[in-house]
matplotlib code that plots the C-alpha trace (Angstrom):
import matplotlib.pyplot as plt

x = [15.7, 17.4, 19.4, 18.2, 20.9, 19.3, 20.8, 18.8, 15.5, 13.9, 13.9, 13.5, 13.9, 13.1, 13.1, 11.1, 11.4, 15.2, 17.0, 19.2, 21.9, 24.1, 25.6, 24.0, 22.4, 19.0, 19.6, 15.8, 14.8, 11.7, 8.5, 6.6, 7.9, 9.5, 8.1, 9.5, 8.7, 10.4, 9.6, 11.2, 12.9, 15.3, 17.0, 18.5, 16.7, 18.5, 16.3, 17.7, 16.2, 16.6, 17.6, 19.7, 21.8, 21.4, 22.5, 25.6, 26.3, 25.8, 28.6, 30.6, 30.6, 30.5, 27.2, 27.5, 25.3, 25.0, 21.2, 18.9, 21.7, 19.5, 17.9, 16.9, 19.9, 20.9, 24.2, 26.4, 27.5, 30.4, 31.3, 33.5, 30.6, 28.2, 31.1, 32.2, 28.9, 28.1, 31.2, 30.7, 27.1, 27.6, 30.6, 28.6, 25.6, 27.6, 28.9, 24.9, 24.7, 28.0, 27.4, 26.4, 23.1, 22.3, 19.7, 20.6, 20.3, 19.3, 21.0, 20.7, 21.9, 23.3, 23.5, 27.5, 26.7, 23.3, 25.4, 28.7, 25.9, 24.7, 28.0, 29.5, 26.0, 26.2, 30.4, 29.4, 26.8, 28.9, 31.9, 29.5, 27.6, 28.5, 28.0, 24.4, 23.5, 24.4, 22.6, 19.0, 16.0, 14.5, 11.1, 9.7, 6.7, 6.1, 6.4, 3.6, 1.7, 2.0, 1.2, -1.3, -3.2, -2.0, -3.9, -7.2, -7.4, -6.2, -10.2, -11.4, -8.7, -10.7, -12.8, -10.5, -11.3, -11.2, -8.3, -10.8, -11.4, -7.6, -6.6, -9.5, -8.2, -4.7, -5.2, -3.5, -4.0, -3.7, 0.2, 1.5, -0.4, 1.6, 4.5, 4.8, 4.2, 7.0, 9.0, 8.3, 7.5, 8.4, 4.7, 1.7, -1.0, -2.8, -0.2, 0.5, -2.8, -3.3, -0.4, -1.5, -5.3, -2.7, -1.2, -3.9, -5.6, -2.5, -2.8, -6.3, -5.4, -2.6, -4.7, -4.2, -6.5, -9.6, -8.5, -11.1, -14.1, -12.8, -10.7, -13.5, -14.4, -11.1, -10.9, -14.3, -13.3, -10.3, -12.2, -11.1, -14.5, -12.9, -11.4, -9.2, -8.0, -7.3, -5.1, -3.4, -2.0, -2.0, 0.7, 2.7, 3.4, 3.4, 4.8, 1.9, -1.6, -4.1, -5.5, -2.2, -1.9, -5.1, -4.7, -1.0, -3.3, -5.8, -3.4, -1.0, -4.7, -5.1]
y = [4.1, 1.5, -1.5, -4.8, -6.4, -10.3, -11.1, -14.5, -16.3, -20.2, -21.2, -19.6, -15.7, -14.2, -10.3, -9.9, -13.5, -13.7, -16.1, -14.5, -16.3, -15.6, -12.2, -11.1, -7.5, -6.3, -2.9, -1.5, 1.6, 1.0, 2.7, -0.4, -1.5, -4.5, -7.7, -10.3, -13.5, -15.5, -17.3, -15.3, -12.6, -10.5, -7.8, -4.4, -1.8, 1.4, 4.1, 7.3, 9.7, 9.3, 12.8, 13.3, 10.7, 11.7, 15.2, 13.5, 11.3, 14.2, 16.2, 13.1, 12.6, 16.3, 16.5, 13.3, 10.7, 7.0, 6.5, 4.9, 4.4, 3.3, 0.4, -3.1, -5.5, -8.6, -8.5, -12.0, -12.0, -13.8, -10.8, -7.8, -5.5, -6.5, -6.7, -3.4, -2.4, -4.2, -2.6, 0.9, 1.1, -1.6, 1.2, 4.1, 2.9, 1.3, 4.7, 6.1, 3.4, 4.5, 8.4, 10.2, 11.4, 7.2, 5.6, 2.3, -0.6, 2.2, 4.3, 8.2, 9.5, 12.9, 15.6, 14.5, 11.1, 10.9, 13.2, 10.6, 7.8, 9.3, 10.7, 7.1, 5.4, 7.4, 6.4, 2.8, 3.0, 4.9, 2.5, -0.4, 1.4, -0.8, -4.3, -2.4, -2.3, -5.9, -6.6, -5.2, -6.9, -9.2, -9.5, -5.7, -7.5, -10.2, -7.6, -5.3, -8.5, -9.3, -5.6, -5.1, -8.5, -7.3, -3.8, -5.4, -8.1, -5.9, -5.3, -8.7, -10.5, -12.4, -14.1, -17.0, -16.5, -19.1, -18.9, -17.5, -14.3, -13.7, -14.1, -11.1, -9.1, -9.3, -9.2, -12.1, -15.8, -18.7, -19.7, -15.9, -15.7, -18.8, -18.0, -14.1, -15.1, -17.8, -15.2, -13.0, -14.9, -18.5, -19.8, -20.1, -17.2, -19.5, -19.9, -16.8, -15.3, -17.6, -16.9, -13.2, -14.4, -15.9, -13.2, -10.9, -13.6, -13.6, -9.6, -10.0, -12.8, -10.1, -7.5, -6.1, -3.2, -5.5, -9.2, -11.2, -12.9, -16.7, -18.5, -19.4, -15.6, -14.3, -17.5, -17.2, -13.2, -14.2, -16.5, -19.8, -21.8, -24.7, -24.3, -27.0, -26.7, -23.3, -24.0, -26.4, -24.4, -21.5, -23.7, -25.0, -21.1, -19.2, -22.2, -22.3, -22.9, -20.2, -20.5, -20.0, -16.7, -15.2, -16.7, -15.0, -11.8, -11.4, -11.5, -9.3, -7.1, -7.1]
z = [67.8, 70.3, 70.9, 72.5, 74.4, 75.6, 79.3, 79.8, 79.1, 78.6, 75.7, 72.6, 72.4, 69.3, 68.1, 65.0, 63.8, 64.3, 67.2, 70.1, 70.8, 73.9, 73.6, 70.3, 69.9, 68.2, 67.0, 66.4, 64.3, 62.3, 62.2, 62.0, 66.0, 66.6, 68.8, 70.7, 72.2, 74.8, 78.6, 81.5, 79.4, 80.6, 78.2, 78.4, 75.9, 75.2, 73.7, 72.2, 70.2, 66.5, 65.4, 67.6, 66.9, 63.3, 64.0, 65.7, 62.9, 60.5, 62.2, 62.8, 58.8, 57.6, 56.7, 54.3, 55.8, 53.9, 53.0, 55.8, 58.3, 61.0, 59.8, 62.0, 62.3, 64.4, 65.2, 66.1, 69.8, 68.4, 66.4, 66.6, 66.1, 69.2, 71.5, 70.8, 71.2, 74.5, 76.3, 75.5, 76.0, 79.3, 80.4, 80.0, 82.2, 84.8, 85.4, 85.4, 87.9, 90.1, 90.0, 93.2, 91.8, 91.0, 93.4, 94.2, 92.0, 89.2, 86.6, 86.6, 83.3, 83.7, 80.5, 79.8, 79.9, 77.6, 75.2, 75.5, 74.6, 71.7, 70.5, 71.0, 69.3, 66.4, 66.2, 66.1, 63.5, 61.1, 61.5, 60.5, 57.3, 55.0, 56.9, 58.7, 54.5, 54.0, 56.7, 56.0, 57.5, 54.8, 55.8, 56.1, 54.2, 56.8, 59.4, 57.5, 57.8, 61.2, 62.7, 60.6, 61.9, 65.9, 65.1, 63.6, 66.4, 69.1, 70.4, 69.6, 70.9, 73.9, 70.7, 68.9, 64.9, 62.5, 59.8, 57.1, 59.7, 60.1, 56.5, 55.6, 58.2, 57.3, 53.4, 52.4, 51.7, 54.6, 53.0, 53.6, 56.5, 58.4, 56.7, 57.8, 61.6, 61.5, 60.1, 62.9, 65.6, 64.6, 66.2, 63.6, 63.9, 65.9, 68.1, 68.5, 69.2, 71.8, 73.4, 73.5, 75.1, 77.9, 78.8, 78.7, 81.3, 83.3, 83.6, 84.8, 87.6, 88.8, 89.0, 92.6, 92.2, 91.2, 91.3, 89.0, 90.7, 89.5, 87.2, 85.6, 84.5, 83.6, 81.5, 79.7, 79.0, 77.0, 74.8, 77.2, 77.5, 79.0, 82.4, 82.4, 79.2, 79.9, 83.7, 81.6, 78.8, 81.3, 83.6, 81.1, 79.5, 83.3, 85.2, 88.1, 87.7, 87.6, 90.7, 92.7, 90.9, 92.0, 95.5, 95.6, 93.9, 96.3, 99.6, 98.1, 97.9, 101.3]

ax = plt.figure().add_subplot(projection="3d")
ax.plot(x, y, z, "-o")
ax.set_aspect("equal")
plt.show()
């Protein structure tokens, strides 16, 4: 399980379909994953490991645990909740970051203070049962929907597909289709899939180890047959145009 915590990004930033605001925190503990979408997105993500903060909850609560206490939420940064959060998990690793052992500019979590983090995790989620239960993601269905679609189209992702294609890989109709990725994402499937053919692209062009032969290539690979449609859509996403990236690529090469 973990906790997103949003410090800045353009735009819209959205964790499994739902808005950050300033301040607001994503707790995430689902076995379906969770996906976000957002320009220039800066977060902190705090991973722990779920049984152990289970067992600490468990001894916290005598043994009596609520039912599924570790389910998705977006917390308010206006609220009470995602404050208290922020400031105990923000004081425990800015004393990571202050210990001797701590590089710097990094956090080195020592035994005492991974055990204070869970101890003080599993405190905050059994303080909020009853509000974590109200609430419950709503869209587990949509999110089925969407990971699902990601796994099928994971290895033909370079190839656009018509709507047709993605509702049969998916197993739903063109309505519940567009509907569970603007529950997840808020961007149609459409959308969204191109936005993945992007970034794939923008891996290739920053390839160091074996920087791409032309624009042209990397954008024909990811299913791009237009070149300047392609450094078009590719600028207004990354905010340069293709060719600066693999010029920037190939010196940094050298």
């Amino acid at each position: 399980m973990g906790f997103i915590l949003p410090l800045s990004w353009n735009g819209d930033y959205r964790v499994d379909g739902f808005e950050a605001d300033g301040g607001d925190v994503f707790s995430i503990s689902s076995p379906d994953g969770y996906g976000t979408l957002g320009k220039n997105r800066d977060n902190i993500l705090v991973s722990l490991k779920r049984r152990e903060v289970l067992a600490a909850m468990g001894g916290l609560a005598g043994g009596n645990l609520p039912d599924d206490p570790t389910m998705n939420v977006h917390l308010s940064g206006v609220g009470y909740r995602a404050k208290s959060l922020k400031r105990g998990i923000g004081g425990i690793l800015q004393r990571a970051m202050d210990g001797s052992e701590a590089k710097r500019g990094e956090a080195f979590m020592t035994a005492a203070l991974e055990t204070e983090l869970i101890s003080f995790v599993a405190s905050w989620l059994l303080e909020g049962t009853d509000e974590l239960t109200e609430r419950r993601f709503d869209h587990l269905e949509s999110r089925a929907i969407v990971r699902r679609l990601e796994a099928q189209v994971f290895e033909r992702q370079a190839m656009p597909m018509s709507l047709a294609e993605l509702c049969a890989l998916a197993g739903v109709g063109a309505t519940r289709l567009h509907a569970a990725f603007i529950d997840i994402y808020g961007v149609s499937p459409a959308r969204y899939l191109g936005l993945m053919r992007l970034s794939n692209a923008r891996e290739a062009l920053l390839n160091r180890d074996a920087p791409p032969a032309s624009v042209k290539a990397v954008a024909w690979e990811n299913g791009f047959p237009y070149s300047g449609r392609f450094a078009g859509q590719y600028a207004d996403l990354f905010g340069e145009k293709p060719g600066d990236t693999l010029i920037r690529t190939r010196h940094l090469a050298q």
